[in-house]
C-alpha positions in Angstrom: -17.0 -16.2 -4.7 -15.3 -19.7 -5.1 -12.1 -20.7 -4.1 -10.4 -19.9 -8.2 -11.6 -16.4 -7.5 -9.8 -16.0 -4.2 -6.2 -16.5 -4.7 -4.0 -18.1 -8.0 -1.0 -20.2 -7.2 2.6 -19.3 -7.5 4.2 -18.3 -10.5 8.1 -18.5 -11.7 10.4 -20.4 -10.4 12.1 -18.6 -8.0 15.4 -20.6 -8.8 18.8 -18.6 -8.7 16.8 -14.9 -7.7 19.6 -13.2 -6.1 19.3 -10.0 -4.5 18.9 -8.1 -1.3 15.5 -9.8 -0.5 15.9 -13.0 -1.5 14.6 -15.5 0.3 12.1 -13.3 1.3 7.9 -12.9 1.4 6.4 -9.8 1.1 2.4 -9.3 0.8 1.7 -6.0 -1.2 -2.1 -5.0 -0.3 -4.0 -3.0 -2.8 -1.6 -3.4 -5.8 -4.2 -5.0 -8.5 -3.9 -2.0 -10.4 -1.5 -1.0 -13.3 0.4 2.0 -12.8 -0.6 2.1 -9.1 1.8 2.7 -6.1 1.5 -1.0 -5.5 2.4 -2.4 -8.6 5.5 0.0 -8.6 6.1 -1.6 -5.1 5.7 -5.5 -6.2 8.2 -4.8 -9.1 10.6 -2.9 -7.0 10.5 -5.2 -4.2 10.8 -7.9 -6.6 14.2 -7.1 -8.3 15.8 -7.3 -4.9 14.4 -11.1 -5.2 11.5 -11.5 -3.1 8.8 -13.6 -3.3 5.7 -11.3 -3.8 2.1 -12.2 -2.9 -0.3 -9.7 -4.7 -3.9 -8.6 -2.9 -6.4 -6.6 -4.4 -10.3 -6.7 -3.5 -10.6 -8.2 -6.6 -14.1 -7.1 -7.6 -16.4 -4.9 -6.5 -17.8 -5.5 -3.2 -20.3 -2.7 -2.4 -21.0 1.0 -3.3 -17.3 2.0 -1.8 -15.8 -0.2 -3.9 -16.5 0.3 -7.9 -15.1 -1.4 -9.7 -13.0 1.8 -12.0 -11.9 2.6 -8.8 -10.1 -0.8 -7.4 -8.0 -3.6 -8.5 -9.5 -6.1 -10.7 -8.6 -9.8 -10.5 -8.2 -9.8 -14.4 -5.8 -6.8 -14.4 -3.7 -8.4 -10.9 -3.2 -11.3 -12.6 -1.4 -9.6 -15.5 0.9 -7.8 -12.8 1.8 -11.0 -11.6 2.9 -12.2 -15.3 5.1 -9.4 -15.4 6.7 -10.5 -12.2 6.9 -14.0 -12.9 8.7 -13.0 -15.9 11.7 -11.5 -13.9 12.2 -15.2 -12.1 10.4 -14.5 -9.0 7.6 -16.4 -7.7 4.3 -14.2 -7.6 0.7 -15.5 -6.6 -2.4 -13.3 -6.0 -5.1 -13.6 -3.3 -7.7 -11.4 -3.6 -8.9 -9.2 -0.4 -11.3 -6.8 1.3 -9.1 -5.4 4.0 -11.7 -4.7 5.8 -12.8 -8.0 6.5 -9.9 -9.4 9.2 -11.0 -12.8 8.3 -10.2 -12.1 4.9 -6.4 -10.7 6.2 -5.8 -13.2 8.0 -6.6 -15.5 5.1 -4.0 -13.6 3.2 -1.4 -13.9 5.6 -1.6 -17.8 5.7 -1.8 -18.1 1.8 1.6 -16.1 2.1 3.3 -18.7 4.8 1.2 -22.0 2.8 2.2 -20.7 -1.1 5.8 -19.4 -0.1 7.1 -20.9 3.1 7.2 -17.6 5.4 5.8 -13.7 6.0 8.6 -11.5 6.2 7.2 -8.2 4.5 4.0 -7.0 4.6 2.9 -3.9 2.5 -0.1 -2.2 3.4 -0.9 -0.2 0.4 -4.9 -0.7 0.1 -6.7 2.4 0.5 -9.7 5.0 -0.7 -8.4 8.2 -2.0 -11.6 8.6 -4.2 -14.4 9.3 -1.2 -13.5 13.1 -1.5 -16.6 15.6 -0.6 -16.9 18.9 1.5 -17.5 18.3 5.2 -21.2 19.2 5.1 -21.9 16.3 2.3 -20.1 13.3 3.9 -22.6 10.4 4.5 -21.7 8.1 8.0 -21.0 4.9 5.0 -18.7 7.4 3.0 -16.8 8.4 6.5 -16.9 4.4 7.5 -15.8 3.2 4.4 -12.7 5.0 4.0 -11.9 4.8 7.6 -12.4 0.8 6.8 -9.7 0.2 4.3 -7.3 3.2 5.0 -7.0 2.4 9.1 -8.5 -0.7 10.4 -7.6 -3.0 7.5 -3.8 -1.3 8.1 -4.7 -2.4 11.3 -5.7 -5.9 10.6 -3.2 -6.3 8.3 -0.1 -5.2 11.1 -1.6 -7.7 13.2 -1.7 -10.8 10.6 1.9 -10.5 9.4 2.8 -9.6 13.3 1.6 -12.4 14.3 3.4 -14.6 12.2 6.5 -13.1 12.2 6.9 -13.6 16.0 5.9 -17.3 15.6 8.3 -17.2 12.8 11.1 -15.9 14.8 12.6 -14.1 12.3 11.9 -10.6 12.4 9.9 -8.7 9.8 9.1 -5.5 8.1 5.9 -3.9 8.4 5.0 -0.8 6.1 2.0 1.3 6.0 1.7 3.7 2.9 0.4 6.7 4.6 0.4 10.4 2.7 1.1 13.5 3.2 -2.3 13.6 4.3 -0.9 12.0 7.6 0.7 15.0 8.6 -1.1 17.5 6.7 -4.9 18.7 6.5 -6.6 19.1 3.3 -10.0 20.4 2.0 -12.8 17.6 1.0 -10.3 14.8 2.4 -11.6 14.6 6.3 -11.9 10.8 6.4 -8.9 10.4 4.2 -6.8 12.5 6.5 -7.9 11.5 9.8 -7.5 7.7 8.4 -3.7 8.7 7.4 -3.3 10.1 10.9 -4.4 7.5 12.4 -1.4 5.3 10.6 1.1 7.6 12.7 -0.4 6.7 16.1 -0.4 3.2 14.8 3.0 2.3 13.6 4.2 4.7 16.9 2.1 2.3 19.0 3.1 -1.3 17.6 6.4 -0.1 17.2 6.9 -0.3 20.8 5.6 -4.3 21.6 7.5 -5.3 18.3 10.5 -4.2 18.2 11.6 -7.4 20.5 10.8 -9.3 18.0 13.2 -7.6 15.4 9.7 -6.4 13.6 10.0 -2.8 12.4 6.8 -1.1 12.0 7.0 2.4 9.7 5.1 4.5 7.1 6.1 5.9 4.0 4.1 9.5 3.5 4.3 10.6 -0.4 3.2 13.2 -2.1 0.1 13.8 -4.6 1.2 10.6 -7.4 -0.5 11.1 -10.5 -1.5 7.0 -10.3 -4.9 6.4 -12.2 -6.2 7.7 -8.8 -4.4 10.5 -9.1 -5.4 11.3 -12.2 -8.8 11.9 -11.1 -7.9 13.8 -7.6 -6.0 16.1 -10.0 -9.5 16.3 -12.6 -11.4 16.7 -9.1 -10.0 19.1 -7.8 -9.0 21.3 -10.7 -12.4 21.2 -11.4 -13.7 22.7 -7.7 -10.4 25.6 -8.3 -11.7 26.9 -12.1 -8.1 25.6 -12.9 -7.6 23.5 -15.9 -5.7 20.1 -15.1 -3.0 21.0 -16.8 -2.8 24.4 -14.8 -3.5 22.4 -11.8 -0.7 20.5 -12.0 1.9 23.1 -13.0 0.9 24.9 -9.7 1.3 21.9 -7.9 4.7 21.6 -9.1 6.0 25.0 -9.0 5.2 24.7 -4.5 7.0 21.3 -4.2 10.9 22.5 -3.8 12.1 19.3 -6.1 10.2 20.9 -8.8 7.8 18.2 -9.9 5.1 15.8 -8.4 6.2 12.1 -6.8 6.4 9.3 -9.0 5.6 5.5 -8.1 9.1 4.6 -8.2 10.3 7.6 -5.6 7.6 5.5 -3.1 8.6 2.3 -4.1 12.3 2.9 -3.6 11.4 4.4 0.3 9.7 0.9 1.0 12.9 -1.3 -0.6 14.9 0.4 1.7 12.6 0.4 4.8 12.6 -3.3 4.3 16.1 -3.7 3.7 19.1 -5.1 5.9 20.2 -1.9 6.3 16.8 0.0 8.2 16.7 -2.3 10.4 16.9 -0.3 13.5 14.5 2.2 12.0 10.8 1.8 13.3 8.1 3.9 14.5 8.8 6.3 11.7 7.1 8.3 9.4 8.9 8.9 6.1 7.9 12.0 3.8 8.5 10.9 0.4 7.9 14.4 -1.1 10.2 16.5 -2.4 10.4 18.4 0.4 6.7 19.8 0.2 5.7 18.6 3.4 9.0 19.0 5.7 7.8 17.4 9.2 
């Protein structure tokens, strides 16, 4: 993959953005797809004026990673048009989070392209390895633990460690699930990997918070996203329900009446990296309409 392929320079001028964020850098993993929780981040975080970097894997990199399933550099680069347009500056890098080397590459394009780190999104995962216990295969398991935990990981320690040699402070957020406080059926690796993000943000929390770094996660409820879409054709399917039924009983259990929408998540994440959270950290958020209540 050549150098055109990895990341696109800078668009908009960034001239006169006012706004809560401006001023600011924020890196949004895993939001190369339209109508994803990403994108709905980028454009939220971007009409409070920050600069927004982009990062999808780009292309498909292996078996865990089709390309129906992941953000496309065609279809990122038409995200950051519609950013651009709103005075911004936007550029794109794409990213396998599960390669640190690749993360860390991210994190200095961020610094080189726009002069600091001071937001860092992790929003790349695999919601679409979903199987019974008995039929997960040890690449399946490792694959989803890949993206949804360790390249979290990675990715808290690249803007981390910027952000201290910055000297700044930073925000840090993880988008977790439900699934991090929850079990469900056919999601083992997706659920122990959103787990996992609790212990994580707990943990760095804790050496960061010196550094006026907050470290938290957002947990939303089911989004019907392109992904979940197909969770929602999925598992309709393994109930004898019809989507449309499917849903509708989704709906009637969550006490606000209706599934979450991208814009209830990206809201939770403008405000986590706002002025005004900044002594929250080590925190969990439910995003769900009070369907999942601790």
């Amino acid at each position: 993959m050549g150098r055109s392929d990895l990341h696109r320079h800078a668009q908009g001028g960034g001239r006169g953005v006012s706004g809560a964020l401006a001023g600011r850098t924020a890196v949004i993993t895993g939001s190369g797809r339209k109508g994803g929780l990403g994108e709905a981040i980028a454009l939220r975080l971007a009409a409070e004026g920050a600069n927004i970097v982009l990062s999808d894997v780009g292309t498909s990199r292996d078996a865990a990673t089709p390309d129906a399933m992941v953000g496309l550099s065609t279809e990122m680069d038409g995200i950051a048009a519609a950013i651009a347009a709103t005075g911004v500056k936007v550029s794109t890098r794409a990213c396998d989070v599960r390669i640190r080397a690749e993360v860390q590459a991210l994190a200095d394009h961020a610094v080189a392209t726009h002069g600091s780190l001071d937001i860092w999104i992790n929003n790349a995962g695999i919601g679409y390895i979903v199987k019974p216990l008995l039929d997960v295969s040890e690449e399946e398991w490792n694959a989803v633990i890949g993206v949804n935990l360790t390249g979290a990981f990675y990715g808290v320690q690249a803007a981390a460690q910027r952000m201290v040699k910055q000297a700044r402070g930073g925000r840090i957020v993880n988008i977790a699930s439900q699934a991090a406080k929850s079990g469900f059926p056919n999601m083992q690796a997706y659920t122990s990997s959103k787990h996992g993000l609790v212990g994580l943000v707990r943990s760095a929390a804790t050496e960061l918070g010196e550094h006026g770094i907050t470290v938290n996660n957002v947990c939303p409820n089911h989004v019907t996203t392109g992904l979940g879409a197909w969770q929602n054709a999925y598992f309709a399917e393994r109930q004898g329900k019809t989507v449309e039924q499917y849903v509708t009983d989704m709906a009637a259990r969550i006490p606000m009446g209706r599934p979450g929408l991208p814009q209830d998540t990206a809201n939770a994440v403008a405000f986590l990296c706002s002025d005004e959270a900044a002594y929250i950290t080590a925190e969990s958020l439910n995003v769900s309409g009070g369907e999942e209540p601790h």
